[in-house]
C-alpha positions in Angstrom: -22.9 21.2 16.3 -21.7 23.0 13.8 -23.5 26.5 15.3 -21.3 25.7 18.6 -24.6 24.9 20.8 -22.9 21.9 22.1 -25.6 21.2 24.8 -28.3 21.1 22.5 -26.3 18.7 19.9 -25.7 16.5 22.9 -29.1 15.8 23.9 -30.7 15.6 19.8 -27.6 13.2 19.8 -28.9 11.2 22.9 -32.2 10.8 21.5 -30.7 9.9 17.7 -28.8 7.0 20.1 -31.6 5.7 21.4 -33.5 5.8 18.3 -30.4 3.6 16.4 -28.0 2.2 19.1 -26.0 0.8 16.2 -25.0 3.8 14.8 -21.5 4.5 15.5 -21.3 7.9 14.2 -24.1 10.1 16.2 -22.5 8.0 19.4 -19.1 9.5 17.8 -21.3 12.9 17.5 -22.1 12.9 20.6 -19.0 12.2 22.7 -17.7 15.1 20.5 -20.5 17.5 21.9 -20.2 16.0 25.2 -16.3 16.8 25.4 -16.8 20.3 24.4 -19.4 20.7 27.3 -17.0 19.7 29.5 -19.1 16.4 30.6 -16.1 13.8 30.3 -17.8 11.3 31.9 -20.0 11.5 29.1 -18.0 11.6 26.7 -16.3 8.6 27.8 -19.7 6.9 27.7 -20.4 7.8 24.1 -17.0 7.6 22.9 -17.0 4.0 24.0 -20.1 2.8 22.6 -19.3 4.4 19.3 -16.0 2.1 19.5 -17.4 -1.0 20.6 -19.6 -0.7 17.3 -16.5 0.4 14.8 -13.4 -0.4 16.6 -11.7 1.3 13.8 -11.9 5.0 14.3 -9.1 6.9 14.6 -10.3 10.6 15.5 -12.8 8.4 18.3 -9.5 6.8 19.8 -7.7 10.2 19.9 -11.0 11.9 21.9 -10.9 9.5 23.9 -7.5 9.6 24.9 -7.7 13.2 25.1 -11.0 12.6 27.4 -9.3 10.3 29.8 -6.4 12.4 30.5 -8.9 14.9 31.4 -10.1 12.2 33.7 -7.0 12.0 35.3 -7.0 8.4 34.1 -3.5 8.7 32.2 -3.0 4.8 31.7 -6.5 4.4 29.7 -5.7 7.5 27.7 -2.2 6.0 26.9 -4.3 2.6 25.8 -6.4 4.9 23.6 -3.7 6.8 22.1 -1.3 3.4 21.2 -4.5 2.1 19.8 -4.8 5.2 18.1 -1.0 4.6 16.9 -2.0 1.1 15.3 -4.7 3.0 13.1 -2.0 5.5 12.0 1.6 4.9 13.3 2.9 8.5 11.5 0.4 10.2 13.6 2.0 13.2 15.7 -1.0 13.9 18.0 -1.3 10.2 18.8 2.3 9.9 19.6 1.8 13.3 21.7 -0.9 11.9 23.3 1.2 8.9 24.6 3.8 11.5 26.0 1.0 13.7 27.6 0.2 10.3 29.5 3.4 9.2 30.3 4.3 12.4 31.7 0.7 12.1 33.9 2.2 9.1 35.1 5.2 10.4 36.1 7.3 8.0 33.4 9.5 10.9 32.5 12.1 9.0 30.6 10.0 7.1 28.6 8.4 10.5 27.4 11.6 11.7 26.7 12.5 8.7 24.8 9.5 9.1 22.9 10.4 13.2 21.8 13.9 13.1 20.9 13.1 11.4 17.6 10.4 13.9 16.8 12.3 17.0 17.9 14.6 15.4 15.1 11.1 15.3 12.5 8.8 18.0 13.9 11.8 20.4 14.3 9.2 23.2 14.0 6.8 21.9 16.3 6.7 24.2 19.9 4.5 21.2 21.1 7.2 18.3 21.0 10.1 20.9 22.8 7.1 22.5 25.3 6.6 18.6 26.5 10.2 17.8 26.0 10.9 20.4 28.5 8.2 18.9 30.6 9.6 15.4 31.0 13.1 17.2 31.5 12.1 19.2 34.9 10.2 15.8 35.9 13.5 14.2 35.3 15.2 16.8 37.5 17.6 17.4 34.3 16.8 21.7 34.2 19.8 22.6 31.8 18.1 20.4 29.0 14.6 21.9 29.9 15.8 25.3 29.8 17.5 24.2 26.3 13.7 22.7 25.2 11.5 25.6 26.7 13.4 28.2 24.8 13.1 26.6 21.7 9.5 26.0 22.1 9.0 29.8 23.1 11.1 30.5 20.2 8.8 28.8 17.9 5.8 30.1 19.5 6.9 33.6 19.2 8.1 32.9 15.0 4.4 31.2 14.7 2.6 34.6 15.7 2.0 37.2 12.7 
């Protein structure tokens, strides 16, 4: 993994798995590989396992968020990512992962609720305004997506050297 060949992780994973199906980390391992191959279904597989045997895992809950969005499954990413929240409640990507899914579903308001307190704390963040904006247009409210795209473009273009 560490080389990049993803595809050749994923199956020495697979076999490790079968090998030990109590091991929670090369199931970890392996949804990881699988993700960056682009086999989600996979990943979902793995990712799973490796959380039925350690509950506990933070980066495994925000994968798997991540992995079900790209699923177009945005209510079992937003599970993953408010279990994710339980693990670490200061988390930013978890709570940006909730947003990411609410906006999926189309629950524009609550997304919005979510980002105004972290505009407030990630100030510098082009993530929070570029979803902000997001919810915003999905709201139908374009002056106060205008407002958030700028700033996000704004902090984009500082963030470049």
């Amino acid at each position: 993994m560490q080389a990049g060949d993803y595809a050749k992780s994923a199956v020495h994973l697979k076999r490790a798995r079968e090998v030990r199906p109590e091991d929670a980390t090369a199931a970890f391992d392996e949804g990881q590989a699988l993700e960056k191959i682009g086999d989600l279904a996979g990943a979902r597989d793995a990712l799973e396992a490796s959380l039925k045997l350690t509950p506990g895992q933070f980066p495994a809950r925000l994968l798997l968020g991540q992995v079900y969005l790209g699923l177009k499954d945005p209510k079992a990413a937003e599970d993953q990512f408010e279990a994710a929240l339980l693990l670490q409640p200061k988390s930013v990507e978890a709570q940006l992962g909730v947003v990411k899914a609410q906006i999926a579903e189309g629950s524009f308001a609550d997304a919005v609720q979510q980002l105004a307190p972290l505009s407030k704390t990630q100030p510098d963040n082009a993530e929070v305004f570029e979803l902000l904006a997001q919810s915003y247009r999905g709201m139908g409210k374009q002056e106060e997506a205008e407002q958030a795209a700028s700033r996000a473009k704004l902090l984009q273009k500082n963030k470049q050297p």
